[in-house]
Backbone as XML, in Angstrom:
<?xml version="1.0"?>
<chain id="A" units="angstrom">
  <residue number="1" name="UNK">
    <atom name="N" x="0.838" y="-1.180" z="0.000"/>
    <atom name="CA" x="0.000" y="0.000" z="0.000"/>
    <atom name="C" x="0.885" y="1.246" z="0.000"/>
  </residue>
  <residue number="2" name="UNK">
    <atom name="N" x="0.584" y="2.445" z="-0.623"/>
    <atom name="CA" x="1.395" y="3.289" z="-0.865"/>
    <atom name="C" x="0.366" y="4.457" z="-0.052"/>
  </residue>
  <residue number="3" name="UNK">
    <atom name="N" x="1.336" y="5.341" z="0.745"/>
    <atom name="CA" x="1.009" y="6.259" z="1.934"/>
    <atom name="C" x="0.884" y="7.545" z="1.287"/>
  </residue>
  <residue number="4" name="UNK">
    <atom name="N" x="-0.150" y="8.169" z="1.263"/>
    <atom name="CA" x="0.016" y="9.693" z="0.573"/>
    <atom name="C" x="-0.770" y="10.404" z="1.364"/>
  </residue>
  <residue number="5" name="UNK">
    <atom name="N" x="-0.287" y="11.499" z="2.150"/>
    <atom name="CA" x="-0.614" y="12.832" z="2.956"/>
    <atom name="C" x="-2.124" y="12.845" z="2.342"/>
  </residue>
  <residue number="6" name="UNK">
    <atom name="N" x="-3.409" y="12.564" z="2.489"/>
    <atom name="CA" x="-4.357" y="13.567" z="1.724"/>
    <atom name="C" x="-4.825" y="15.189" z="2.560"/>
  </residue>
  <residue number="7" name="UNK">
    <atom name="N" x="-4.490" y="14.863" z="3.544"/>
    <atom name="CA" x="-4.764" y="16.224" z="4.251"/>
    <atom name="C" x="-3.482" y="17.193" z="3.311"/>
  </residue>
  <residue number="8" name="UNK">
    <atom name="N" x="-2.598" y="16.593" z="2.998"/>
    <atom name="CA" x="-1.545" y="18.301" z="2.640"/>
    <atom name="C" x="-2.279" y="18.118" z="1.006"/>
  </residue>
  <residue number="9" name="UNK">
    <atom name="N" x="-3.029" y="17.107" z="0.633"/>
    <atom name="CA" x="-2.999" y="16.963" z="-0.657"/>
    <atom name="C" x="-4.247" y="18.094" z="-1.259"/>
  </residue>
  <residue number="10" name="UNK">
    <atom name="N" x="-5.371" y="18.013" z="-0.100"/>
    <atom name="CA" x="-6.234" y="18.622" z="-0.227"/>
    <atom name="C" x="-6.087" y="20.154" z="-0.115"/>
  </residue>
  <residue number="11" name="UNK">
    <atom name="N" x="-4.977" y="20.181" z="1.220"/>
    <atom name="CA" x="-4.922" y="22.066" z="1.403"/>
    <atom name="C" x="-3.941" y="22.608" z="0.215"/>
  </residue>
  <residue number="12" name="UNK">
    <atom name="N" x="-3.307" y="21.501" z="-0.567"/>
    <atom name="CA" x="-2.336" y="22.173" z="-1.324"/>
    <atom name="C" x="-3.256" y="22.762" z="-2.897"/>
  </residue>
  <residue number="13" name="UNK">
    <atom name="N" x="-4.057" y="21.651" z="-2.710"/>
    <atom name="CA" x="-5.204" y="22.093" z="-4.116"/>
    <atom name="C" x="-6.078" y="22.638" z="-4.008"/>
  </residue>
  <residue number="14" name="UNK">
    <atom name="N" x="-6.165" y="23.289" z="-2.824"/>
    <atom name="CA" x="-8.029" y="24.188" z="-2.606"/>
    <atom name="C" x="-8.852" y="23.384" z="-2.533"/>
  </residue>
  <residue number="15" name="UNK">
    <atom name="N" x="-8.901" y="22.434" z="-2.251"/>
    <atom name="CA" x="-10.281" y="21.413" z="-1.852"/>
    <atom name="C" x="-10.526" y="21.585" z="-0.503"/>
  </residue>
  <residue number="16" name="UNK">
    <atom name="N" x="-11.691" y="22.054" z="-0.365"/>
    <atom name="CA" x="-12.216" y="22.494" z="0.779"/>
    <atom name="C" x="-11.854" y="21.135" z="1.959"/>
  </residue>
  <residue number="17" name="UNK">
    <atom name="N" x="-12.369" y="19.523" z="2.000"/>
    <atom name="CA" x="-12.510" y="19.188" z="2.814"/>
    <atom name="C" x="-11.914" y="17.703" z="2.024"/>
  </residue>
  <residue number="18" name="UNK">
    <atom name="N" x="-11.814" y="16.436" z="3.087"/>
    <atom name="CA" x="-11.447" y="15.400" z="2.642"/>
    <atom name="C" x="-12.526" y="14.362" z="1.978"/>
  </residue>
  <residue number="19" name="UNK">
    <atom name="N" x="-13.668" y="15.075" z="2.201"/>
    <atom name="CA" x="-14.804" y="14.199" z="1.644"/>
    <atom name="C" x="-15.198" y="14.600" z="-0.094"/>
  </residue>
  <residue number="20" name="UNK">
    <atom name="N" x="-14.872" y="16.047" z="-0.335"/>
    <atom name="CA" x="-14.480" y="16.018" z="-1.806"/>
    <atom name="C" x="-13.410" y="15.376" z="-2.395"/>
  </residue>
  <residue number="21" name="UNK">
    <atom name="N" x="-12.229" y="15.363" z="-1.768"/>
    <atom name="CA" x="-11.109" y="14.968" z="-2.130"/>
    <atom name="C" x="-11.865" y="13.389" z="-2.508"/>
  </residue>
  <residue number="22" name="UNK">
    <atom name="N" x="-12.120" y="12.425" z="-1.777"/>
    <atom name="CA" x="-12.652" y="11.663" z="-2.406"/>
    <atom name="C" x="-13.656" y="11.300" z="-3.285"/>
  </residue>
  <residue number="23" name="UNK">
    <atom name="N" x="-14.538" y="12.312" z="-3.580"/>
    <atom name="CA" x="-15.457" y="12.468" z="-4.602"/>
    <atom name="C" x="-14.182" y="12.300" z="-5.598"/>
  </residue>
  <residue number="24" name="UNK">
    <atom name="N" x="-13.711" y="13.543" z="-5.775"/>
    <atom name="CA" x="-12.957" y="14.074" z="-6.886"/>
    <atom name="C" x="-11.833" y="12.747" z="-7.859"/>
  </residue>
  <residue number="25" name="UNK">
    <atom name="N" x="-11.448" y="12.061" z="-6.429"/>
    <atom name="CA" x="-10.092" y="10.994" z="-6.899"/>
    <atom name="C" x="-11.221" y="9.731" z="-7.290"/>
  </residue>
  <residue number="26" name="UNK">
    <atom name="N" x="-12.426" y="9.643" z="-6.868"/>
    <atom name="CA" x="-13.156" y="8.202" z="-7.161"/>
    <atom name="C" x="-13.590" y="8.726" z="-8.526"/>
  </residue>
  <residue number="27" name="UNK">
    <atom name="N" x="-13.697" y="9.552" z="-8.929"/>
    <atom name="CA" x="-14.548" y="9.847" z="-10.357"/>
    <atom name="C" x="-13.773" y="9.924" z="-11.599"/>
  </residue>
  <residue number="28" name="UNK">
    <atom name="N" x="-12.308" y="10.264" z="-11.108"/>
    <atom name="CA" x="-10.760" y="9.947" z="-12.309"/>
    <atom name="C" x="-10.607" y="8.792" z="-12.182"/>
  </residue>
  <residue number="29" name="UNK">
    <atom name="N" x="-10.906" y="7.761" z="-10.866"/>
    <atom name="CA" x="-10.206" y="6.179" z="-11.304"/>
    <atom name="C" x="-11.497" y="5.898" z="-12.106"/>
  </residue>
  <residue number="30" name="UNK">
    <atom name="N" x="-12.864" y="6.467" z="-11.983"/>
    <atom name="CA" x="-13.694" y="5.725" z="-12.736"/>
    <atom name="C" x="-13.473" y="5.704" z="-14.004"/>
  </residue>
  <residue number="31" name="UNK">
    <atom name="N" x="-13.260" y="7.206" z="-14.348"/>
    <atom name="CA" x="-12.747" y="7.351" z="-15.683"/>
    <atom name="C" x="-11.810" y="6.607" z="-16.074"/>
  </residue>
  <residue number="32" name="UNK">
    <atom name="N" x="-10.828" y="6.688" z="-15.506"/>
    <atom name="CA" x="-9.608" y="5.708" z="-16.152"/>
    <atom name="C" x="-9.634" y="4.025" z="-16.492"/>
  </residue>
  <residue number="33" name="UNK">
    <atom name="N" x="-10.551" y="3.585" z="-15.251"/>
    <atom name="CA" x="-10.836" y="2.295" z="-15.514"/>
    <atom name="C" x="-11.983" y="2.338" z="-16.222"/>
  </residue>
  <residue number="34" name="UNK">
    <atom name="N" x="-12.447" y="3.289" z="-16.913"/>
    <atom name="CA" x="-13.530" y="2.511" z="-17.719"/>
    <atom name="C" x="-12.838" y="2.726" z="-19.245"/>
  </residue>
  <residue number="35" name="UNK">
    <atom name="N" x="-11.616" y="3.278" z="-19.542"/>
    <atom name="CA" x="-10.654" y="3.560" z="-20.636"/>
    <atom name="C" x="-9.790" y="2.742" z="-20.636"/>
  </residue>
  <residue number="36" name="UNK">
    <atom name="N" x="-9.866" y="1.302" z="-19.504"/>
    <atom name="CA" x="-8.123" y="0.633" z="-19.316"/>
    <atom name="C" x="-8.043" y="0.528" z="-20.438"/>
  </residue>
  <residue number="37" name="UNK">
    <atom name="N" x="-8.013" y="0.105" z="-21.593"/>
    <atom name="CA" x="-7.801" y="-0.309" z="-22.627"/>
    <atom name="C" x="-6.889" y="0.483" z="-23.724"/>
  </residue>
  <residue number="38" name="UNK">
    <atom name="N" x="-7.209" y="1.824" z="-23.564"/>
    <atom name="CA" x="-6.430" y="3.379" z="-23.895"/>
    <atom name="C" x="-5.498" y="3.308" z="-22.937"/>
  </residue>
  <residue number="39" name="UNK">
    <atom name="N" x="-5.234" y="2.779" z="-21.947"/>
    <atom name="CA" x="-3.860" y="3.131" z="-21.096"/>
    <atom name="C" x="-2.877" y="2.507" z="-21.433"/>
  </residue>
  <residue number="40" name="UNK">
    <atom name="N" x="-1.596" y="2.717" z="-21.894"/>
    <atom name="CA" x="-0.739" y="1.269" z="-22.230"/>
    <atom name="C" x="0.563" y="1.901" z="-20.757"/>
  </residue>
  <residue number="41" name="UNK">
    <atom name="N" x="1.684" y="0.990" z="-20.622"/>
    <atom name="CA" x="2.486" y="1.266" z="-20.096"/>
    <atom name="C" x="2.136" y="1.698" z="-18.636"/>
  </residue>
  <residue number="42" name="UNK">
    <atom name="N" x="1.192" y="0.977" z="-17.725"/>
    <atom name="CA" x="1.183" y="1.928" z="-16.572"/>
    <atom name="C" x="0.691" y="0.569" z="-15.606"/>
  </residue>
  <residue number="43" name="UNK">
    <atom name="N" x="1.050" y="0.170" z="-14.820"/>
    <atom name="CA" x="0.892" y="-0.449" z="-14.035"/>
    <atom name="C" x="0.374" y="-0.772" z="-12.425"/>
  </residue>
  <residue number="44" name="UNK">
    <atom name="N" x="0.528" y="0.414" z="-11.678"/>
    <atom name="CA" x="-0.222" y="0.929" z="-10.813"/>
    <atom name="C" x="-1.874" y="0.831" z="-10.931"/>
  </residue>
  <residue number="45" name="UNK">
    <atom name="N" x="-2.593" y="0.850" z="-9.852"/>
    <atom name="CA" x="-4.075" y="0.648" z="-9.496"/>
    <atom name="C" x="-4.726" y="2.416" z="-10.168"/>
  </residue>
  <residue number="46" name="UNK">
    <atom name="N" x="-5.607" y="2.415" z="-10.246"/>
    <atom name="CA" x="-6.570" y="3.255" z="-10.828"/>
    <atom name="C" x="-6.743" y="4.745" z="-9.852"/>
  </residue>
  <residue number="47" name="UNK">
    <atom name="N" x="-6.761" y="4.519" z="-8.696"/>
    <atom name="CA" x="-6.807" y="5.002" z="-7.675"/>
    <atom name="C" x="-5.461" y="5.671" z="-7.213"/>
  </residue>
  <residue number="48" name="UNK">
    <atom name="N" x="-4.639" y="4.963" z="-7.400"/>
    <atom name="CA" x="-2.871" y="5.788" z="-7.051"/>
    <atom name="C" x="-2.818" y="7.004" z="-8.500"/>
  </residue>
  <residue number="49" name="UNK">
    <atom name="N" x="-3.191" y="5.881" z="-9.762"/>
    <atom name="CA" x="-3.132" y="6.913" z="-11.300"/>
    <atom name="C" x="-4.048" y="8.449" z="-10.441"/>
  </residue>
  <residue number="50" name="UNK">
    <atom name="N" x="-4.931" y="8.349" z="-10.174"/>
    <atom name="CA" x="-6.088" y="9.697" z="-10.056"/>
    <atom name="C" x="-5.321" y="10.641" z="-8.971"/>
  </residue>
  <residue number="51" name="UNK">
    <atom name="N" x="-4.616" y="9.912" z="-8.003"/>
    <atom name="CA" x="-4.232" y="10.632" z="-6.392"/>
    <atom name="C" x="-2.919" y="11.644" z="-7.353"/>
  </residue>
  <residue number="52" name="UNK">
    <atom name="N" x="-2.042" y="10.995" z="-8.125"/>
    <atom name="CA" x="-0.444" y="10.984" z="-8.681"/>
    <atom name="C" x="-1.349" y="12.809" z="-9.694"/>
  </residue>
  <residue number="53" name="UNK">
    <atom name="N" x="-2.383" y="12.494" z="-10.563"/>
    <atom name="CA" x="-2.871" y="13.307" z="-11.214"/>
    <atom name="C" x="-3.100" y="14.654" z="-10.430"/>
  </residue>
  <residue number="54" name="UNK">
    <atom name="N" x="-3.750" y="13.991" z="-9.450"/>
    <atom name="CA" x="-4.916" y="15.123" z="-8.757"/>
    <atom name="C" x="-3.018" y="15.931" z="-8.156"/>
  </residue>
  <residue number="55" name="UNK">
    <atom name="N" x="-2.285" y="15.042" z="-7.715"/>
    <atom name="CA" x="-0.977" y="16.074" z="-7.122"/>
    <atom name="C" x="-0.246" y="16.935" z="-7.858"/>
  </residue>
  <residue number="56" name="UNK">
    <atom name="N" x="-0.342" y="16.600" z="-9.201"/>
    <atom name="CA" x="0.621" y="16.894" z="-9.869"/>
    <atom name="C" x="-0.116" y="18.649" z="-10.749"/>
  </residue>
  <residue number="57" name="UNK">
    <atom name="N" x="-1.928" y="18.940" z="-10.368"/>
    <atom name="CA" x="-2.461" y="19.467" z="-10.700"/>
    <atom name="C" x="-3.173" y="19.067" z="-12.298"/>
  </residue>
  <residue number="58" name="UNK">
    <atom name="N" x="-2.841" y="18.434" z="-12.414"/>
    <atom name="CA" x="-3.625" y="17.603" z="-13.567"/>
    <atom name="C" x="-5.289" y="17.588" z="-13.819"/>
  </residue>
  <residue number="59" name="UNK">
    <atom name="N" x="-5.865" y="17.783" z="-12.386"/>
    <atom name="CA" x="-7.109" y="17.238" z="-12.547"/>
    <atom name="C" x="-7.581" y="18.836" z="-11.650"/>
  </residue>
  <residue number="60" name="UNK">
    <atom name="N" x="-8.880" y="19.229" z="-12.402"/>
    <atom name="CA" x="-9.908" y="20.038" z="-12.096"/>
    <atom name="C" x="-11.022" y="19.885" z="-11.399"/>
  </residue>
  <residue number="61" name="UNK">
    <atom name="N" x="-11.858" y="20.028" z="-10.696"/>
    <atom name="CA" x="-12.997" y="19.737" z="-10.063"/>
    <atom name="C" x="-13.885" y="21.212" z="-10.341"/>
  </residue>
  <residue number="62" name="UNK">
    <atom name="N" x="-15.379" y="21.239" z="-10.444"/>
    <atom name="CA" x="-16.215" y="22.430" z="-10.291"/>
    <atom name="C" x="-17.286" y="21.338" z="-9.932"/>
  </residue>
  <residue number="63" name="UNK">
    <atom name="N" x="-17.793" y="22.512" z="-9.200"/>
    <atom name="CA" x="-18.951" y="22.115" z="-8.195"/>
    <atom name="C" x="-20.474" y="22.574" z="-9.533"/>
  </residue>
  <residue number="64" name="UNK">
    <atom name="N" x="-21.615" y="21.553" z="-9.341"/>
    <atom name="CA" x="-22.449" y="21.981" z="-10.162"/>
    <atom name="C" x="-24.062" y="21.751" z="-9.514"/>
  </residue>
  <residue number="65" name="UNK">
    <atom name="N" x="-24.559" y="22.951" z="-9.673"/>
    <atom name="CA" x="-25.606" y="22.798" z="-9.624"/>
    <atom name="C" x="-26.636" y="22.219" z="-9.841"/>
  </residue>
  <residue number="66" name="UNK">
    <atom name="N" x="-27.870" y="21.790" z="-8.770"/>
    <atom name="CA" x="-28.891" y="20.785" z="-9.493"/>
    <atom name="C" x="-29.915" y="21.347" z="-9.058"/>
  </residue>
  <residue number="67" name="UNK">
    <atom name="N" x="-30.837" y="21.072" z="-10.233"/>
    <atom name="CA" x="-32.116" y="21.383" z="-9.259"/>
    <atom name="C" x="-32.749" y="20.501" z="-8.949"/>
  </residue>
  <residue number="68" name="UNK">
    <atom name="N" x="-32.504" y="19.417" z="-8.403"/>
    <atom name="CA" x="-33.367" y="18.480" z="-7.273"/>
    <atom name="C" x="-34.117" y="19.125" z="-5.720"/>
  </residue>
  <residue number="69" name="UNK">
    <atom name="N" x="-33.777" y="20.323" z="-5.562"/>
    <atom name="CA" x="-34.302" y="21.086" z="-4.565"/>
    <atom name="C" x="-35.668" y="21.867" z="-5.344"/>
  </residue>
  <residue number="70" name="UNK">
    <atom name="N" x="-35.202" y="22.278" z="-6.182"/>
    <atom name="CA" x="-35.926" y="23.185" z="-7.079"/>
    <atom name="C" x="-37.151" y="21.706" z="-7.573"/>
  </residue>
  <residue number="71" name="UNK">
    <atom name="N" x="-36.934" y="20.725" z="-7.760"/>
    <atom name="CA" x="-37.468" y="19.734" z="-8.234"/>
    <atom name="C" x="-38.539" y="19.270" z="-7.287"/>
  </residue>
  <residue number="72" name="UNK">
    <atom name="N" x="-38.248" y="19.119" z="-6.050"/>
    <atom name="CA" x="-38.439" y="18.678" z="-4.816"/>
    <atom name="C" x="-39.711" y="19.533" z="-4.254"/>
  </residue>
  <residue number="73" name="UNK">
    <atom name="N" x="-39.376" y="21.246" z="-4.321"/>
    <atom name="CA" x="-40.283" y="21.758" z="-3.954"/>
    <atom name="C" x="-41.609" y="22.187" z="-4.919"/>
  </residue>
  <residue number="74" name="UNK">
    <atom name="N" x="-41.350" y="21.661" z="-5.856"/>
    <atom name="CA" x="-42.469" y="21.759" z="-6.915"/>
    <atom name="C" x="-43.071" y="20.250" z="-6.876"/>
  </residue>
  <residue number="75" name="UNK">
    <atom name="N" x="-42.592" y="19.557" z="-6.344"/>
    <atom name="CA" x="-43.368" y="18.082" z="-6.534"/>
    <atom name="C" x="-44.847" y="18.511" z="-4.873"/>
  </residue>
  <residue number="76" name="UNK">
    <atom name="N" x="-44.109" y="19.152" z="-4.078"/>
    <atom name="CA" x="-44.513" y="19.243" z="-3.039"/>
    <atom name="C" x="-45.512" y="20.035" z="-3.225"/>
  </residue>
  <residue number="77" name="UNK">
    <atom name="N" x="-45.696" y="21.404" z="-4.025"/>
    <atom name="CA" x="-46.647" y="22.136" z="-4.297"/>
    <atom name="C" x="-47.555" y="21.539" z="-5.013"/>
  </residue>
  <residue number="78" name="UNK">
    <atom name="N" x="-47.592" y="20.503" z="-5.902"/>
    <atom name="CA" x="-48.349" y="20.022" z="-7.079"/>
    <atom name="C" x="-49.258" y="18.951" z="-5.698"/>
  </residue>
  <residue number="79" name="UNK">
    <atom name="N" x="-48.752" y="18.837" z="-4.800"/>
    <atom name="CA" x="-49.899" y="17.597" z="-3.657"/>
    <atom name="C" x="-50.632" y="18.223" z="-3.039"/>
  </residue>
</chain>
């Protein structure tokens, strides 16, 4: 198992907290493992590939809006 700081990993990239940080790194290994096939030469787990990215500034995150609230309170008005 390979040891990586995520607390310095997170304050070093502006990620507010450690529970994005894992949003953010589970949604690049998804990506990547659903491309293994496009990867040649890399041997490491999916999950170290996304952490190595996310350090190196490679990887972006934006927060997005939904309207499931907006959704939510109109289902509620329509009863």
């Amino acid at each position: 198992m390979i040891y990586m700081d995520l607390e310095k990993i997170y304050r070093n990239r502006d990620i507010p907290n450690k529970y994005i940080l894992t949003l953010v790194v589970s949604a690049r290994a998804r990506q990547l493992s659903e491309r293994k096939g496009a990867i040649t030469g890399y041997d490491e787990k999916f999950i170290t590939r996304a952490v190595e990215e996310l350090m190196q500034g490679r990887i972006k995150y934006s927060f997005v809006e939904t309207t499931a609230k907006k959704e939510e309170n109109e289902s509620l008005e329509v009863q």
